[in-house]
Biopython code that builds the backbone (N, CA, C, O; Angstrom):
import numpy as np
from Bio.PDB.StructureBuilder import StructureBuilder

atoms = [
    (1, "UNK", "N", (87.765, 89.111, 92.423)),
    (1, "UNK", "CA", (88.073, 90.160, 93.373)),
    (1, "UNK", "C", (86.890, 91.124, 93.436)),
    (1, "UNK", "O", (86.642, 92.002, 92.610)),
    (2, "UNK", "N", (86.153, 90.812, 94.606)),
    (2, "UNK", "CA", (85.003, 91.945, 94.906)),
    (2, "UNK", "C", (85.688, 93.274, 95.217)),
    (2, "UNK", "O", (86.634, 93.419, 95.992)),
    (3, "UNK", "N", (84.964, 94.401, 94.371)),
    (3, "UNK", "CA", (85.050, 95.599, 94.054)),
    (3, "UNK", "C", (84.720, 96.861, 95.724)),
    (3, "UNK", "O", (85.186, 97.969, 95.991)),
    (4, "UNK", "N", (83.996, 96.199, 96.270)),
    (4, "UNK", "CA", (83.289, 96.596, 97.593)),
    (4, "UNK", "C", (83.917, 96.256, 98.578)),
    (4, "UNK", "O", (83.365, 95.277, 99.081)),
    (5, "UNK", "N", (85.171, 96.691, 99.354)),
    (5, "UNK", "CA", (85.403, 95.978, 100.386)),
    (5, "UNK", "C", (85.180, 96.151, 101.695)),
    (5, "UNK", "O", (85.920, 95.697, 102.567)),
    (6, "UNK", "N", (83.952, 96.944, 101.945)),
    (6, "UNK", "CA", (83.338, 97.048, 102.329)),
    (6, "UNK", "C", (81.952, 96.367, 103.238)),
    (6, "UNK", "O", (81.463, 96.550, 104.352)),
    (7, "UNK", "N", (81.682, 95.543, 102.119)),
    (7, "UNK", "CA", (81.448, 93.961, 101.926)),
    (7, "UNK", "C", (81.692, 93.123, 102.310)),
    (7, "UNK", "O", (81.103, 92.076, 102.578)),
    (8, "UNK", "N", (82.719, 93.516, 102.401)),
    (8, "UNK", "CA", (83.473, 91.748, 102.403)),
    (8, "UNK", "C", (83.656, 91.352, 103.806)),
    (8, "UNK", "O", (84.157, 92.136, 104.612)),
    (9, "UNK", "N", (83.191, 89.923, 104.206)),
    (9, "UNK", "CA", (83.592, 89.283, 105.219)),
    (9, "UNK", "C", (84.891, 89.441, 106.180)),
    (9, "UNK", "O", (85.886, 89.883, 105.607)),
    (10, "UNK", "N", (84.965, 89.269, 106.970)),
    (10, "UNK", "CA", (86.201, 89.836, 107.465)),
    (10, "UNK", "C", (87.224, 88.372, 107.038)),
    (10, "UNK", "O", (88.411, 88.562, 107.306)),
    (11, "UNK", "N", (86.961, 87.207, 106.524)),
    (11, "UNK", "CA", (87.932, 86.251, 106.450)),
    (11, "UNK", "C", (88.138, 86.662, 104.968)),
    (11, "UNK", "O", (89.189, 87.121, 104.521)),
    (12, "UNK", "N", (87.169, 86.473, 104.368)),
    (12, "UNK", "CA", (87.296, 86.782, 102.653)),
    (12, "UNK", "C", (88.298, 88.105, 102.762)),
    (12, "UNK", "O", (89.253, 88.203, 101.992)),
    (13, "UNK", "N", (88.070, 88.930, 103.583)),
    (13, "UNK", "CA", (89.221, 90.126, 102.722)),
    (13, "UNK", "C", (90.572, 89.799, 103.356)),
    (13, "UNK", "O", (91.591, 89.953, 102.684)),
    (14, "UNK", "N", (90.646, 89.271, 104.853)),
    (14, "UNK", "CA", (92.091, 88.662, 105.120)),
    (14, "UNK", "C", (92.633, 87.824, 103.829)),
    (14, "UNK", "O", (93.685, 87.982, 103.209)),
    (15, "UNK", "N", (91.913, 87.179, 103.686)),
    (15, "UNK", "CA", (92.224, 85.847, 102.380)),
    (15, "UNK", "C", (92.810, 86.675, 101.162)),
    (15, "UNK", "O", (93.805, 86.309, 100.535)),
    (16, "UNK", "N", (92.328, 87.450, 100.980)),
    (16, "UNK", "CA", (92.194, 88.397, 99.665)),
    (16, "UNK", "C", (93.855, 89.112, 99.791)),
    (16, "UNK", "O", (94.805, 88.849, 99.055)),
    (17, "UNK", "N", (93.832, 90.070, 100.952)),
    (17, "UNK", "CA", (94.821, 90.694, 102.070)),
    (17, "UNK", "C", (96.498, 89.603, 101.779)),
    (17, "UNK", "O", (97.695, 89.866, 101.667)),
    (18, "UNK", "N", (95.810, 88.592, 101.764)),
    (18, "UNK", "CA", (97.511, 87.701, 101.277)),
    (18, "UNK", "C", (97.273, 87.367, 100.484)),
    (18, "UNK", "O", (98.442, 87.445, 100.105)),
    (19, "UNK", "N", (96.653, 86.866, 99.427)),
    (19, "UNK", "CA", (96.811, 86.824, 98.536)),
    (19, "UNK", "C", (97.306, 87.596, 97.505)),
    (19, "UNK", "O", (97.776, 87.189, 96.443)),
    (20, "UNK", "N", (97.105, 89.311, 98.069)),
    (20, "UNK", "CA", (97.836, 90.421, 97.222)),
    (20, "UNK", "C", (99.319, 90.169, 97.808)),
    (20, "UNK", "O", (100.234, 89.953, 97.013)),
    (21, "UNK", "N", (99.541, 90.194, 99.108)),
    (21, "UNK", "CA", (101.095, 89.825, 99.401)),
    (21, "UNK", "C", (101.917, 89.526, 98.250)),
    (21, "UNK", "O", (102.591, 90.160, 97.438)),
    (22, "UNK", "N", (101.483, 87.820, 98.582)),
    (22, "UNK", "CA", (102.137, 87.347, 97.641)),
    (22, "UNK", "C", (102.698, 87.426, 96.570)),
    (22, "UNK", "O", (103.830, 87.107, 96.208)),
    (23, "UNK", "N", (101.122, 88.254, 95.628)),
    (23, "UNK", "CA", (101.624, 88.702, 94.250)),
    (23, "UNK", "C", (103.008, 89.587, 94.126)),
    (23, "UNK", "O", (104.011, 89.822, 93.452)),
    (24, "UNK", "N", (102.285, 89.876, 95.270)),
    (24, "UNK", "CA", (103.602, 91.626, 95.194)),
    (24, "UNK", "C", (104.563, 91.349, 95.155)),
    (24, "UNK", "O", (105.322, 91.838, 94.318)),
    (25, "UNK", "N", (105.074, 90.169, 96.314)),
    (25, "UNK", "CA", (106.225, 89.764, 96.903)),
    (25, "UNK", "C", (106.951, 88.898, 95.583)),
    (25, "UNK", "O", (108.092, 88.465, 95.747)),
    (26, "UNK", "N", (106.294, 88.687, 94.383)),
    (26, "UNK", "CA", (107.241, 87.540, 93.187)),
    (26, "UNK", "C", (107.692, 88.842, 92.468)),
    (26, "UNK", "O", (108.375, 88.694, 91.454)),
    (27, "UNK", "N", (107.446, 89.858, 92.797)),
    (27, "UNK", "CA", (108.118, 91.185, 91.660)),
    (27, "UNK", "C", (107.673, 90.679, 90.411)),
    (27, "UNK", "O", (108.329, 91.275, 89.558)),
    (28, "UNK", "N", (106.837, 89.827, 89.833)),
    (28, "UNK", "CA", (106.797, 89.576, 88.846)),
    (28, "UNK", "C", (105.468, 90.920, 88.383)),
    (28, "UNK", "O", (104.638, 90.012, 88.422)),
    (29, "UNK", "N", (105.092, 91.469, 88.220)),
    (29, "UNK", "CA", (104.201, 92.571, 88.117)),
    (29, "UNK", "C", (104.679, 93.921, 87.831)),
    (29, "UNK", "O", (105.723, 94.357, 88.319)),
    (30, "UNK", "N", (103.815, 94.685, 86.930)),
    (30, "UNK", "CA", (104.519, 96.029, 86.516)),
    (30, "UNK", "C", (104.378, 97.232, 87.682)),
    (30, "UNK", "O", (103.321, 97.262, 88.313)),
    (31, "UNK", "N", (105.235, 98.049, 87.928)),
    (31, "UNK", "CA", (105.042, 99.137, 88.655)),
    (31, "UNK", "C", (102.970, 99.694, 88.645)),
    (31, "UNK", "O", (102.276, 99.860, 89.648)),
    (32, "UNK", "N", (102.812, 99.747, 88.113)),
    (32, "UNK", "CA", (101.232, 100.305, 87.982)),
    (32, "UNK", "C", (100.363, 99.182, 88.700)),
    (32, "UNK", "O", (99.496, 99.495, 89.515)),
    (33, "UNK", "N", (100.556, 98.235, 88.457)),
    (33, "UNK", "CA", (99.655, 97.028, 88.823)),
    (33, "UNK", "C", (100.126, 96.831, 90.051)),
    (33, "UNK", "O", (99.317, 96.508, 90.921)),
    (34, "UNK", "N", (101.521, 96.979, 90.386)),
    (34, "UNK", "CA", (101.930, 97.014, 91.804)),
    (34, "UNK", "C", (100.997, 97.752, 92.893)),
    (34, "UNK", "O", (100.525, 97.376, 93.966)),
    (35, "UNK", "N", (100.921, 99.077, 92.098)),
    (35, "UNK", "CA", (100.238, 100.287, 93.031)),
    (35, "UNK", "C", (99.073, 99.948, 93.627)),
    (35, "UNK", "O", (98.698, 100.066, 94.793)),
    (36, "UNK", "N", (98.424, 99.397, 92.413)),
    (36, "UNK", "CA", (96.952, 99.581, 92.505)),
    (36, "UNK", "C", (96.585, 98.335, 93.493)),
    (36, "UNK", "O", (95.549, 98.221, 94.147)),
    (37, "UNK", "N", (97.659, 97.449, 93.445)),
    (37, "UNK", "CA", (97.300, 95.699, 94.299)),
    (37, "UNK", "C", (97.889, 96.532, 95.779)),
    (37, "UNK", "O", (97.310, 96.322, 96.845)),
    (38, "UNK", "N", (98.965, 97.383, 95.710)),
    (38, "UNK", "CA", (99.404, 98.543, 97.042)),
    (38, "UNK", "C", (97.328, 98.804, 97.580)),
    (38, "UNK", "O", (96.429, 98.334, 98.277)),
    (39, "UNK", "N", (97.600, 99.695, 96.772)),
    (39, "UNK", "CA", (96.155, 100.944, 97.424)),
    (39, "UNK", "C", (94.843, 99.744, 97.885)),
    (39, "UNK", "O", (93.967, 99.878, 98.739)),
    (40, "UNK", "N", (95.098, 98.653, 97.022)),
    (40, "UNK", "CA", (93.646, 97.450, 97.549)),
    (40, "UNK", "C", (94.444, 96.971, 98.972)),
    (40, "UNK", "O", (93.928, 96.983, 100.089)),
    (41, "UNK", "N", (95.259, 96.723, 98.785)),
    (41, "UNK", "CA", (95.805, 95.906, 99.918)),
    (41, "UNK", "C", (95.801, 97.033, 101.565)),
    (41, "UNK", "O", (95.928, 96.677, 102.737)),
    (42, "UNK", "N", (95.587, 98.529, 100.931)),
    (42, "UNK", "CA", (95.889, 98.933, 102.356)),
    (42, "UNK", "C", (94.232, 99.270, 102.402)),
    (42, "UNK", "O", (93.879, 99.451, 103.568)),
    (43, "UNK", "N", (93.293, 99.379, 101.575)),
    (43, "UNK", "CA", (92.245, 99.253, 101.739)),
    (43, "UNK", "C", (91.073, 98.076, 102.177)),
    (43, "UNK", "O", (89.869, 98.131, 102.424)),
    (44, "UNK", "N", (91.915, 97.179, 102.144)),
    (44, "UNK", "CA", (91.537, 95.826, 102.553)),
    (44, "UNK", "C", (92.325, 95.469, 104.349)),
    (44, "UNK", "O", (91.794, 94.713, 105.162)),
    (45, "UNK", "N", (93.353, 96.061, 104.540)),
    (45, "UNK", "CA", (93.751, 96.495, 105.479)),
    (45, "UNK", "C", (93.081, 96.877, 106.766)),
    (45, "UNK", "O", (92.876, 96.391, 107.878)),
    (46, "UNK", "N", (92.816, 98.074, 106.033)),
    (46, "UNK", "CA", (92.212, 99.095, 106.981)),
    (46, "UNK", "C", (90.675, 98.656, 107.298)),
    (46, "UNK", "O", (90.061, 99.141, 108.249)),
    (47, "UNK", "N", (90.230, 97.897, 106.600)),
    (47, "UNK", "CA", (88.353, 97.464, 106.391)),
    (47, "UNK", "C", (88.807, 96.013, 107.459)),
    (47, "UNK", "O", (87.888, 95.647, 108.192)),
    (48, "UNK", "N", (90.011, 95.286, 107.559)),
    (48, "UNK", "CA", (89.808, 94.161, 108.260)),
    (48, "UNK", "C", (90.170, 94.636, 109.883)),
    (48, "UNK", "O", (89.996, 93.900, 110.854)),
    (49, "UNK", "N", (90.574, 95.679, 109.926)),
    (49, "UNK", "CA", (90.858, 96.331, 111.339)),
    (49, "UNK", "C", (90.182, 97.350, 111.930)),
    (49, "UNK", "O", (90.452, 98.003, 112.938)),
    (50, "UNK", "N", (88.657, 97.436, 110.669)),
    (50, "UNK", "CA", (88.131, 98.331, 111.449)),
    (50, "UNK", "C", (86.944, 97.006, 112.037)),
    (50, "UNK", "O", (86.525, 97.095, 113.191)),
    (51, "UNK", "N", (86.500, 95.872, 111.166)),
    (51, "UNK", "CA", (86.072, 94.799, 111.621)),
    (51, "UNK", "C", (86.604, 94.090, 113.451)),
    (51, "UNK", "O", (85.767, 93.961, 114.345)),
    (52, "UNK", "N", (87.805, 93.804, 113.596)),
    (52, "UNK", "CA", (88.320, 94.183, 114.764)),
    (52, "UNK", "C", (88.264, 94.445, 115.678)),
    (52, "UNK", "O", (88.140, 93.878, 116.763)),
    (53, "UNK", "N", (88.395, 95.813, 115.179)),
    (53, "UNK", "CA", (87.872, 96.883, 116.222)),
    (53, "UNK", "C", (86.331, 96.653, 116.643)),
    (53, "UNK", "O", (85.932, 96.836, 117.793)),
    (54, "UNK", "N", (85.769, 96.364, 115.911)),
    (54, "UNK", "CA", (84.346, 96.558, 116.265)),
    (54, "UNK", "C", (84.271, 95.062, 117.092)),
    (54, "UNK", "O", (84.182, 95.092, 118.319)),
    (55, "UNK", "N", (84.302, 94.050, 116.536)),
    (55, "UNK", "CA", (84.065, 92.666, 117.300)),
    (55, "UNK", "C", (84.781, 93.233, 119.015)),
    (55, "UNK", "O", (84.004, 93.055, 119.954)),
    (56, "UNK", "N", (85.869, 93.730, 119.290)),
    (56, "UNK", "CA", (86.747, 94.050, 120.383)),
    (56, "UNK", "C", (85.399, 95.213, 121.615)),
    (56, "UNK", "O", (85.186, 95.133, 122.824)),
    (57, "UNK", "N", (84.785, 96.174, 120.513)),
    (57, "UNK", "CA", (84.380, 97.155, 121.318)),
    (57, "UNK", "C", (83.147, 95.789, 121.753)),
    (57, "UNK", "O", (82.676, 96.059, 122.858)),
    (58, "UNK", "N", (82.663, 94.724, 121.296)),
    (58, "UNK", "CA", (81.453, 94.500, 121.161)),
    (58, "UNK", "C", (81.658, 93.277, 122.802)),
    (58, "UNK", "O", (80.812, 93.027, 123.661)),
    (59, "UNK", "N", (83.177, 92.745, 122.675)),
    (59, "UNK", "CA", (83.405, 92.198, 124.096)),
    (59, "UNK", "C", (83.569, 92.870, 125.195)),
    (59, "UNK", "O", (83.388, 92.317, 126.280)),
    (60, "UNK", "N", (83.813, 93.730, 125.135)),
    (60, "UNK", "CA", (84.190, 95.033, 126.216)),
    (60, "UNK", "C", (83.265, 95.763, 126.421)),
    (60, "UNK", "O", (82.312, 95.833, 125.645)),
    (61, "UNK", "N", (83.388, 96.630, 127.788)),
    (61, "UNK", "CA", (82.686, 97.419, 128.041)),
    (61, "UNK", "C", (83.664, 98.538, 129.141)),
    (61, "UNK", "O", (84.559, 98.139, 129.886)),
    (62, "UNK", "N", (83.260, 99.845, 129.012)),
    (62, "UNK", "CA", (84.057, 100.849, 130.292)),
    (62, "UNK", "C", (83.351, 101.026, 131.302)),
    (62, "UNK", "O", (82.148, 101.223, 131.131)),
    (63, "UNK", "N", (83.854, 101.005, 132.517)),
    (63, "UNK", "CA", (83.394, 100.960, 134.095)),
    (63, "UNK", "C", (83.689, 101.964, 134.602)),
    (63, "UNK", "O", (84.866, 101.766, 134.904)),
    (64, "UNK", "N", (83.370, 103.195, 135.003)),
    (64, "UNK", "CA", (84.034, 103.890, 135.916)),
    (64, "UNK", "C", (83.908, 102.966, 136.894)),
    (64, "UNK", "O", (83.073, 102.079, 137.068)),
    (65, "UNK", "N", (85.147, 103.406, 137.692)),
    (65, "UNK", "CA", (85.373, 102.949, 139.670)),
    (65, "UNK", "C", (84.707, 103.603, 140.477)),
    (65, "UNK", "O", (83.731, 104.249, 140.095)),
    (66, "UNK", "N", (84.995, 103.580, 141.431)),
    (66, "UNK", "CA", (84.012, 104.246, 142.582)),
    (66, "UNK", "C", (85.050, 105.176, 142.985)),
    (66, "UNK", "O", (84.653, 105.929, 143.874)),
    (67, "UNK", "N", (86.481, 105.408, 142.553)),
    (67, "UNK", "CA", (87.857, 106.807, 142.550)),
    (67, "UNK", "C", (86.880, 107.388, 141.511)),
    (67, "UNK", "O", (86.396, 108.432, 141.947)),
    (68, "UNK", "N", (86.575, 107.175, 140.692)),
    (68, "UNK", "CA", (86.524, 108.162, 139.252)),
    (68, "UNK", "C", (87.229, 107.399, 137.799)),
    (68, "UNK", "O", (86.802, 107.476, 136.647)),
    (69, "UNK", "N", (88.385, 106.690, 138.282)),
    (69, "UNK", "CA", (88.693, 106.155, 137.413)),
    (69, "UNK", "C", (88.322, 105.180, 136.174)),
    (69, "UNK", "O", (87.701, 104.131, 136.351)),
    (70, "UNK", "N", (88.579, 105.440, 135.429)),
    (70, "UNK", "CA", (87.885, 104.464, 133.775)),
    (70, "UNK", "C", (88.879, 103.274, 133.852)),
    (70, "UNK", "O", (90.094, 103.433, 133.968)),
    (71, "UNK", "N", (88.190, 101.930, 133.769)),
    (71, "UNK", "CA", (88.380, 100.730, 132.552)),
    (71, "UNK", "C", (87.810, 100.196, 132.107)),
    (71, "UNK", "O", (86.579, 100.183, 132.092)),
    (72, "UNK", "N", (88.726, 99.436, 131.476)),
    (72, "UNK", "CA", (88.188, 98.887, 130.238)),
    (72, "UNK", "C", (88.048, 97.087, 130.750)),
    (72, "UNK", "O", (89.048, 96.378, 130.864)),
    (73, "UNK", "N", (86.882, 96.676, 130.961)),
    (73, "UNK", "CA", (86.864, 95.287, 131.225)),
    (73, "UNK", "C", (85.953, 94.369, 130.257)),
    (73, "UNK", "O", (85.102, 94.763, 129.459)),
    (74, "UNK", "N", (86.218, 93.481, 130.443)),
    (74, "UNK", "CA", (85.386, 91.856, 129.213)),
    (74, "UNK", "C", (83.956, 92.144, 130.100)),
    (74, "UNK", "O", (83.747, 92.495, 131.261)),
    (75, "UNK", "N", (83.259, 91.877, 129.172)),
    (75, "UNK", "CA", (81.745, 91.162, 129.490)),
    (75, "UNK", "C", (81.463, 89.828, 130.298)),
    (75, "UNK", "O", (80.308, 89.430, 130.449)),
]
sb = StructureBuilder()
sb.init_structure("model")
sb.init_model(0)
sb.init_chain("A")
sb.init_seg("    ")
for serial, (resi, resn, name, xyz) in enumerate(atoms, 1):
    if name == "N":
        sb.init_residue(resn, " ", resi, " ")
    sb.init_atom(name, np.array(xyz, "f"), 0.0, 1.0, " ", f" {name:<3s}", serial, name[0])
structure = sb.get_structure()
């Protein structure tokens, strides 16, 4: 388990991302170890959706219209 997730590939931390699931999900684990596989998992979370986000802004682009109006269209 890389320490940096930051780092991490966006498949490697999905991968990672269920793999904590799982653990969680057998209850076999102590409250503390729960937490801490909690706080990675929403930190691994949040790092694979800011990945996402970015691939998303990187297909897109905003147009104003010739009203004034903004969208949002594909490349």
């Amino acid at each position: 388990m890389e320490n940096n997730i930051n780092t991490l590939p966006f498949e490697e931390a999905l991968k990672e991302l269920e793999a904590l699931k799982i653990k969680m999900e057998s209850g076999n684990i102590p409250l503390d170890d729960a937490l801490t596989l909690f706080e990675r998992g929403n930190a691994l979370k949040s790092h694979c959706e800011k990945i996402l986000a970015n691939a998303k802004m990187k297909v897109e682009k905003i147009v104003e219209n010739k009203d004034g109006s903004i969208e949002t269209v594909a490349f």
